[in-house]
C-alpha positions as CSV (number, residue, x, y, z in Angstrom):
1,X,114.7,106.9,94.9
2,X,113.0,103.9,93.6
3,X,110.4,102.1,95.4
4,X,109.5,98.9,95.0
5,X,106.4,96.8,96.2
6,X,105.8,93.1,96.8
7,X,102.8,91.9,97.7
8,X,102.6,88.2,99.1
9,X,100.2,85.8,100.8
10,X,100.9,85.4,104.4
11,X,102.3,82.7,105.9
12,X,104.1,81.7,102.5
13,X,107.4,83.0,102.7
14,X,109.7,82.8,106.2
15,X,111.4,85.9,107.4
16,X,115.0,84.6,106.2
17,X,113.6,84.0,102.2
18,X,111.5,87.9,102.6
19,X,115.1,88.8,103.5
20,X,116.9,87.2,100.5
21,X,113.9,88.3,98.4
22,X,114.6,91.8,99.4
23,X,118.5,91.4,98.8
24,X,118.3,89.6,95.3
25,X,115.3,92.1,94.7
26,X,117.9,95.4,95.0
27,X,120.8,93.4,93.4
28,X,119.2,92.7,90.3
29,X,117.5,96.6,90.1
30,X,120.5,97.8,90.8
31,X,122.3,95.9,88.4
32,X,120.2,98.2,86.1
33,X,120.0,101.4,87.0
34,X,123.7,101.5,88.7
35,X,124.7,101.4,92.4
36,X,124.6,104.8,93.1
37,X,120.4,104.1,92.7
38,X,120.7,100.9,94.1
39,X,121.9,102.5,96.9
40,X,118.6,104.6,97.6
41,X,116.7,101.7,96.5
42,X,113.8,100.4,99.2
43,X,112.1,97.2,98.7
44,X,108.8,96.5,100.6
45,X,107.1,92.6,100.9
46,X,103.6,93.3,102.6
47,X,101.8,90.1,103.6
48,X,98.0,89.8,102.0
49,X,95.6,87.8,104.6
50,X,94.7,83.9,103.0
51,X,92.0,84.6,101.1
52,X,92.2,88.3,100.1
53,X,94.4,88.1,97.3
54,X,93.0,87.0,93.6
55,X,94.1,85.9,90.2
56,X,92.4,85.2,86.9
57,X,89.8,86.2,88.8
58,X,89.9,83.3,91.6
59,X,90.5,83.9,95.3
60,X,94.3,82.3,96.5
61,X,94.6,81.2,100.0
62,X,98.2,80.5,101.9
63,X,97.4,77.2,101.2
64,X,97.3,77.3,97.2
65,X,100.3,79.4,97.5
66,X,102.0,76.6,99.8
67,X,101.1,74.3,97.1
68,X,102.2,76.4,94.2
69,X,105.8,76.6,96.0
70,X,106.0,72.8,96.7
71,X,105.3,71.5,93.0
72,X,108.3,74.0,91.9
C-alpha cells in the first residue's frame, strides 16, 4: 500500500504535531484514493540532524526552521 515519506529538521516539530502531521497526512491521501487505501496507508516523519538538510542550495539548521515556523 502507499508509503509516504517526510523528512524534517530535528528538533522542529514536537511529538504531538509529528502525530497530527501523520493523521492529517493519511486523511487528506485518503481522501483521494478511498478508505479502503487509506486504510493500508503508512506515513513516516524521519528527523534530518541541524545542518544536514539543504535548499536552493543552502544548508538549513533547526534553528532556520524554528525561525521559518515562528514568522508563519
Amino acid at each position: 500500500m502507499p508509503s509516504i515519506d517526510i523528512q524534517v529538521l530535528e528538533g522542529v516539530f514536537s511529538d504531538a504535531e509529528k502525530a497530527e502531521i501523520i493523521r492529517r497526512v493519511t486523511d487528506a491521501f485518503g481522501s483521494v484514493a478511498g478508505e479502503t487505501i487509506r486504510g493500508g496507508t503508512s506515513v513516516r516523519i524521519h528527523d534530518v540532524r541541524s545542518g544536514s538538510y539543504g535548499y536552493a542550495g543552502n544548508v538549513l539548521t533547526t534553528e532556520d526552521a524554528l525561525a521559518m515556523r515562528r514568522r508563519g
